[in-house]
N, C-alpha and C positions, 0 to 999 in steps of 0.2 A: 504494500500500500504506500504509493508516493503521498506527498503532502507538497504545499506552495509556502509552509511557513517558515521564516529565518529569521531565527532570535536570536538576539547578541548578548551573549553568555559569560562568564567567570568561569574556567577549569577548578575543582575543587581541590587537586592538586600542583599545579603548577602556578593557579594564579593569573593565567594571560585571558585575553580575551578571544572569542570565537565565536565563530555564527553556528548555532544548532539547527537542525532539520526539525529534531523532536522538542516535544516541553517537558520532557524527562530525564534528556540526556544530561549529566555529570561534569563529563570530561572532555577533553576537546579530541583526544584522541586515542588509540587502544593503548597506544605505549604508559601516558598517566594512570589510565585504569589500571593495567595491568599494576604499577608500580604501586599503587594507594590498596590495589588488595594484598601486596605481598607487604605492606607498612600496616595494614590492619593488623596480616597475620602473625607478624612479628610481636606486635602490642600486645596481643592474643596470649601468644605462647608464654610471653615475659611474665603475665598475670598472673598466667597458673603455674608458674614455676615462683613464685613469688609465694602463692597462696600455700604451695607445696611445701615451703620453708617453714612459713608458719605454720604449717600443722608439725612438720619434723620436730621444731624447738615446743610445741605444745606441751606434750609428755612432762619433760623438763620442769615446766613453767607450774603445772597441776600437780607435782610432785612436792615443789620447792615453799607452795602456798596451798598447803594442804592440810587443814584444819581437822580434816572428819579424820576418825576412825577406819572405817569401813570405805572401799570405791563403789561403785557401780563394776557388774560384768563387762560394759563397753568403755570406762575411764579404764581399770584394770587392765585390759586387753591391749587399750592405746597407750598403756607405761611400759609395760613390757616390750611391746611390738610387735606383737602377735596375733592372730585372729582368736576372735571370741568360741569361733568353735573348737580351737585350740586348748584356750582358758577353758572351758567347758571339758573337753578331755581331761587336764592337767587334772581338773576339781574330782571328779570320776574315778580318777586313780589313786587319789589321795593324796598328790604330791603338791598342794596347795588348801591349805582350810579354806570352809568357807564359814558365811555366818547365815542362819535362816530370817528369814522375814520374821521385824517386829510383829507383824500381823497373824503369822502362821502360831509366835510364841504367846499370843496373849487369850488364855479359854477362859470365857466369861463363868 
């Protein structure tokens, strides 16, 4: 589907100016797009490798300001570094106590 319309546009990447065919078009041409999706993907990956760190130093942080007695199965699971169905095993064989629910302990 051609169209008659030519609108004078801003590139979202580069910045210059250009005449569009569409009222959708971004970029003035494939080379900027191409370069502004591999600048997304970048930011992208940095995030979750950022976000990764924080959870790595987590453990650490929950360990070091840890007031309770007791963890949860899934705080537990994320100090050691282990999967919870792992801790689950460990509990099972004996090679870790556990403690039962207040609610299991308390018969009216």
């Amino acid at each position: 589907m051609s169209t008659n319309i030519k609108i004078q546009k801003i590139c979202e990447f580069c910045g210059q100016e250009f005449t569009a065919r569409t009222l959708v078009t971004r970029f003035c041409s494939h080379k900027c797009n191409s370069r502004h999706y591999k600048q997304v993907t970048r930011e992208g990956k940095r995030q979750a490798l950022e976000k990764t760190q924080i959870v790595a130093e987590n453990p650490l942080h929950v360990l070091r300001n840890a007031s309770q007695e007791y963890f949860e199965v899934s705080e537990a699971a994320t100090i050691m570094r282990i999967s919870r169905r792992t801790l689950y095993r460990l509990i099972s064989l004996k090679k870790i106590k556990k403690k039962e629910n207040a609610l299991e302990d308390s018969d009216p």
